[in-house]
Backbone as numpy.savetxt, mean C-alpha at the origin, in Angstrom:
# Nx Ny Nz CAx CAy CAz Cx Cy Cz
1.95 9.83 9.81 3.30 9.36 9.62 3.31 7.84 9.78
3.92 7.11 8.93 4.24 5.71 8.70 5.80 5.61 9.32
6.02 4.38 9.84 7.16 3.83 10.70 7.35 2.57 9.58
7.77 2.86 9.05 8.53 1.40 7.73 9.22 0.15 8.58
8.79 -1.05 8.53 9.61 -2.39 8.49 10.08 -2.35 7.94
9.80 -2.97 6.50 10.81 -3.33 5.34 10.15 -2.45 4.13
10.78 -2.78 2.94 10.25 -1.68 1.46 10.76 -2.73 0.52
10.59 -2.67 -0.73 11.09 -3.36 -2.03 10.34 -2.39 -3.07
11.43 -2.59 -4.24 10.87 -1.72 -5.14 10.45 -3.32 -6.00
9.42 -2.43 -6.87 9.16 -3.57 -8.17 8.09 -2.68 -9.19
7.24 -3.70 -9.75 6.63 -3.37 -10.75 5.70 -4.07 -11.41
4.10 -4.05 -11.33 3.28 -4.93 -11.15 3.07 -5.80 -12.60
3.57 -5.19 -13.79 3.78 -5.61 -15.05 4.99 -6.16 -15.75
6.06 -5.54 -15.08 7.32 -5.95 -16.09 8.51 -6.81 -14.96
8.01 -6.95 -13.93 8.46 -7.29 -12.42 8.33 -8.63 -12.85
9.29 -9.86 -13.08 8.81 -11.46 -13.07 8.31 -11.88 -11.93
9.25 -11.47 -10.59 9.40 -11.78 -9.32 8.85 -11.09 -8.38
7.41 -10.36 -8.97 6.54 -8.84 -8.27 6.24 -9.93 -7.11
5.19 -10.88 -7.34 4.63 -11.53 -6.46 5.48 -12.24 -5.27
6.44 -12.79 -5.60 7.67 -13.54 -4.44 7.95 -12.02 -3.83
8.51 -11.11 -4.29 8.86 -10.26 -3.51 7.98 -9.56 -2.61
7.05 -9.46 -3.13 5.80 -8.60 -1.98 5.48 -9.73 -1.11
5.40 -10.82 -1.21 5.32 -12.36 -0.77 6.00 -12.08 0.48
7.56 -12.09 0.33 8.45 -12.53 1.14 8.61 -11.11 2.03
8.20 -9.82 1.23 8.35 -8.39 2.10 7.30 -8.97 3.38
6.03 -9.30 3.29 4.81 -9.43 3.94 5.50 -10.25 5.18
5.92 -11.56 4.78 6.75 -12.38 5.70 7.57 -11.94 6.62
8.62 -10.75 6.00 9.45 -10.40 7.21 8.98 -9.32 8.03
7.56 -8.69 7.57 7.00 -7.64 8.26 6.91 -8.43 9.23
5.69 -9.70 8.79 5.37 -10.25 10.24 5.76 -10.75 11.47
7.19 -11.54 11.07 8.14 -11.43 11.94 8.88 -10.52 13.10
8.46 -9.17 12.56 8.92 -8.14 13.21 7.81 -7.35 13.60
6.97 -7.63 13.58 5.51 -7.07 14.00 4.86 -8.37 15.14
5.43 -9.35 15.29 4.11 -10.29 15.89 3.43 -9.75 16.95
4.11 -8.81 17.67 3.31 -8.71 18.78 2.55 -7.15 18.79
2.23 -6.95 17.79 1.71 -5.56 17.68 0.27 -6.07 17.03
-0.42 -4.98 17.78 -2.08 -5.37 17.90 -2.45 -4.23 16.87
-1.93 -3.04 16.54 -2.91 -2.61 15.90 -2.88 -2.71 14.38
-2.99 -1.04 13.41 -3.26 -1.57 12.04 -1.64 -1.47 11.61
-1.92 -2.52 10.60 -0.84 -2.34 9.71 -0.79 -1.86 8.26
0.17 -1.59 7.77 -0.34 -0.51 6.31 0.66 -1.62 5.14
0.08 -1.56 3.93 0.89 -1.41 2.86 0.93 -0.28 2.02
1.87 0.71 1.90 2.25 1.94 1.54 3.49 1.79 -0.14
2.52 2.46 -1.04 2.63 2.64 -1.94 3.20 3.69 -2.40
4.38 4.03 -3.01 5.41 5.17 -2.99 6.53 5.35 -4.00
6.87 6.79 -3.89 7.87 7.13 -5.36 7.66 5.89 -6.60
6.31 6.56 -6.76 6.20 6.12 -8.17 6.76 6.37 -9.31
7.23 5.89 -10.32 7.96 6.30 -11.36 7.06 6.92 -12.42
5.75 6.75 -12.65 4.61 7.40 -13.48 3.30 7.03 -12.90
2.98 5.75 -13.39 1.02 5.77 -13.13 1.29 4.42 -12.78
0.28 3.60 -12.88 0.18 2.13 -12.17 0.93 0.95 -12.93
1.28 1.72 -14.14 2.40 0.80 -14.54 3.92 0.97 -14.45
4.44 1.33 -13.78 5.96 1.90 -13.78 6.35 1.33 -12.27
7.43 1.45 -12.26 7.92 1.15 -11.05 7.38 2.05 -9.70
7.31 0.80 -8.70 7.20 2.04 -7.26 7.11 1.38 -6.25
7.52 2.03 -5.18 7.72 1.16 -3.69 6.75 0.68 -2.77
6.85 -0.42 -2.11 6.15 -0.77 -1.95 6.71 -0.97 -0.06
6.43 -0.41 0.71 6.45 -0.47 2.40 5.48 -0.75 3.58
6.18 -1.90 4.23 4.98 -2.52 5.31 5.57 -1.60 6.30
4.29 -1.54 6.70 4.29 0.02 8.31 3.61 0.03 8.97
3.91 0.36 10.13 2.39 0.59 11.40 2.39 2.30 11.70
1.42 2.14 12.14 1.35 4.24 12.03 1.89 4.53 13.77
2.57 3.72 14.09 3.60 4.44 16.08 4.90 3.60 15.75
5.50 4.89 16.94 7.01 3.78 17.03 7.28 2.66 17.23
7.80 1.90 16.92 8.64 0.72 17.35 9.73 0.62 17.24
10.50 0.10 18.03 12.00 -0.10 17.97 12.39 -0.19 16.72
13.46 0.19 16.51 14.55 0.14 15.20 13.68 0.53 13.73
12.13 1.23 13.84 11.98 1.49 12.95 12.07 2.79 12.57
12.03 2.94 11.39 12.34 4.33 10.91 10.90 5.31 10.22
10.57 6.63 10.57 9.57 7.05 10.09 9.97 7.41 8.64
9.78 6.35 7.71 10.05 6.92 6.82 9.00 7.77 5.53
7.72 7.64 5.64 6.79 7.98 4.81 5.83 8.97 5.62
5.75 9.79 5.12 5.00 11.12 5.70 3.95 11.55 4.34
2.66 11.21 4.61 2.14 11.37 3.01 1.51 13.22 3.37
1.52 13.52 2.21 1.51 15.21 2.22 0.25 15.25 2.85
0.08 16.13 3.92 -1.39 16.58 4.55 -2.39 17.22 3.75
-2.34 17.59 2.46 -2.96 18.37 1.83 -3.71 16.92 0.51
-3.09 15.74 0.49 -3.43 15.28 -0.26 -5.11 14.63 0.31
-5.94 14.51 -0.72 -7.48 14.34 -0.47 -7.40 13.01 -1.08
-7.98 11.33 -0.25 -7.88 10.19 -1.03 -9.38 10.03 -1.02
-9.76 8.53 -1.78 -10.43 8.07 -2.16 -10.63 6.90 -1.66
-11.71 5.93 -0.68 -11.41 5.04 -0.35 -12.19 3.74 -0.33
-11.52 3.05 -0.72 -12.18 1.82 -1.50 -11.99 0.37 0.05
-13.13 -0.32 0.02 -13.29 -0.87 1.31 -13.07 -2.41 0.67
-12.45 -3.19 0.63 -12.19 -4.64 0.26 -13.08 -5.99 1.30
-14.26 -6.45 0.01 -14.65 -7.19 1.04 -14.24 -8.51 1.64
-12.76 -8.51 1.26 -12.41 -9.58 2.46 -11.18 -9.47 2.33
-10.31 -10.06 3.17 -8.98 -9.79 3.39 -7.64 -10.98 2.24
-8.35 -11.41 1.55 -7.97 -12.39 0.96 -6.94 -11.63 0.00
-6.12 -12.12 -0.24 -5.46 -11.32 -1.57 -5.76 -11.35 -2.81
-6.95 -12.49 -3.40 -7.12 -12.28 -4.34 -8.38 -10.86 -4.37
-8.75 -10.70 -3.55 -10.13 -9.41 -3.37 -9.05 -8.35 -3.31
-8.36 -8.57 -2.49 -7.37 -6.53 -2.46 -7.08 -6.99 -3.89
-6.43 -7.60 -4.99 -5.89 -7.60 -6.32 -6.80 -7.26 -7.07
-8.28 -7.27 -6.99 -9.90 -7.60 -7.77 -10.12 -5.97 -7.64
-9.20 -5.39 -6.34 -9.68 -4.38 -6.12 -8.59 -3.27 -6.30
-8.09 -3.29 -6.55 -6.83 -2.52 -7.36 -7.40 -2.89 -8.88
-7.55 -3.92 -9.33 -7.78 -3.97 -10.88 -8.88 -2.89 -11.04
-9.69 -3.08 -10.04 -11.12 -2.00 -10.08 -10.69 -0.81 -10.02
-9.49 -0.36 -9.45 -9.04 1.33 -9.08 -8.28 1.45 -10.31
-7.98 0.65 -11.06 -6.80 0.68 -12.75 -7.88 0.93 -13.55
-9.25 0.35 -13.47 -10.60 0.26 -14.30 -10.39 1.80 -14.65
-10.79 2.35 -13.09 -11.97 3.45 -12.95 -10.76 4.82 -13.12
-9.55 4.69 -13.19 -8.59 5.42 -13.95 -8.56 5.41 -15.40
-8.03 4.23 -15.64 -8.25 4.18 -17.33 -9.42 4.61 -17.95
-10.63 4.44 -17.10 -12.20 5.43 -17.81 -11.95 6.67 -17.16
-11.12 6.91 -16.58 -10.83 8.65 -16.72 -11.89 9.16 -15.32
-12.25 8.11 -14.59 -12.96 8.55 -13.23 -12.28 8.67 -11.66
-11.27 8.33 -12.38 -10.39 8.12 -11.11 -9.10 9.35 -11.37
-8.93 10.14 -10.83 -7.53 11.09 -11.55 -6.72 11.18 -9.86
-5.96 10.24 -10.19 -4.46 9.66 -8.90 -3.59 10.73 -8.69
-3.23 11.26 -7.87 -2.10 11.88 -7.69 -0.79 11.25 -7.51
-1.24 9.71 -7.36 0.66 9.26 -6.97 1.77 9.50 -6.07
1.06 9.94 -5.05 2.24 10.32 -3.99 1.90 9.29 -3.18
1.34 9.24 -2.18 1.36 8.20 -1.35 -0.27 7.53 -0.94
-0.21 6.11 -1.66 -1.40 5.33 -1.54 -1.13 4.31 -0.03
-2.43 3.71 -0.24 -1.79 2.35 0.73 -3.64 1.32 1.63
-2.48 0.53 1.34 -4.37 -0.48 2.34 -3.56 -0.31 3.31
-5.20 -0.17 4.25 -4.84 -0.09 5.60 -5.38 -1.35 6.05
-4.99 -2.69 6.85 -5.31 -4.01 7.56 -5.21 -3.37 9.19
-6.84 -3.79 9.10 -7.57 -3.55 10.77 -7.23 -5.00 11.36
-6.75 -4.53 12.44 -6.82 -5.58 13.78 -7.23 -7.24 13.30
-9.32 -6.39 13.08 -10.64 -7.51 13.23 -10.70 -7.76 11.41
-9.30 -8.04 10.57 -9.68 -8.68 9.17 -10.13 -7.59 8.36
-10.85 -6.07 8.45 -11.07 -5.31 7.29 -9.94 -5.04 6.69
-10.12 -4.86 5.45 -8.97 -3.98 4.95 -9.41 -2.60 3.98
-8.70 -1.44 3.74 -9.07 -0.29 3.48 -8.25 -0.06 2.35
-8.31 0.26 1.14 -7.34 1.13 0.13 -7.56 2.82 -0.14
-6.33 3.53 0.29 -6.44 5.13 0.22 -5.90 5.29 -0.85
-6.77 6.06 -2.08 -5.73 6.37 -3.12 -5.96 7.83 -3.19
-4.63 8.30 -3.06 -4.55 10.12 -3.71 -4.83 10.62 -4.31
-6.10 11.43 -4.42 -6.55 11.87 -5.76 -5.92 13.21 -6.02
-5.54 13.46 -7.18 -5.75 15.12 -7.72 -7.01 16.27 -6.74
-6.53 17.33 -6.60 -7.73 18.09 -5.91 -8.39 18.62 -7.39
């Protein structure tokens, strides 16, 4: 279970303002996170179709914190796939999503779309879970 900060919807293609908004979501996570040590998530959600359509996008830590809300519960039955980013930079998580759009579009990747998300460790790793089809 995920505990949501903030969420924004958008859309990584037809979105002008995709980047300011995930920009400025990231910003007010941190604000409201500074003093929390462990991981934090970006959680990927109610997708409207496949990696081009609209879908949400929520900063979360996986325990309570004040005033947050559990809002994302990804189905226990779903089996992901997980792709390890070698550095925390944003242009490598982007290098690496283009790589998870690759290996879909060649038909090696089959997504389920319910609930994805990088996971950011403490010590700088970062992790991408994507849902596969069983």
């Amino acid at each position: 279970m995920f505990f949501a900060v903030n969420s924004v919807r958008t859309n990584n293609f037809t979105d002008e303002n995709m980047i300011d908004k995930i920009k400025a979501l990231w910003q007010e996570a941190q604000t409201k996170i500074t003093n929390d040590t462990g991981c934090v998530y970006g959680i990927y959600h109610h997708y409207q179709n496949d990696y081009r359509g609209d879908y949400t996008l929520s900063i979360a830590v996986d325990h309570p914190i004040d005033h947050f809300s559990a809002l994302i519960t990804p189905n226990p039955i779903d089996n992901y796939v997980v792709f390890a980013v070698n550095d925390d930079h944003e242009d490598k998580i982007y290098q690496t999503w283009q790589h998870i759009w690759g290996l879909e579009q060649e038909g090696k990747l089959l997504r389920a779309y319910d609930v994805d998300f990088e996971k950011y460790y403490p010590d700088g790793r970062v992790e991408i879970y994507i849902s596969i089809l069983n």
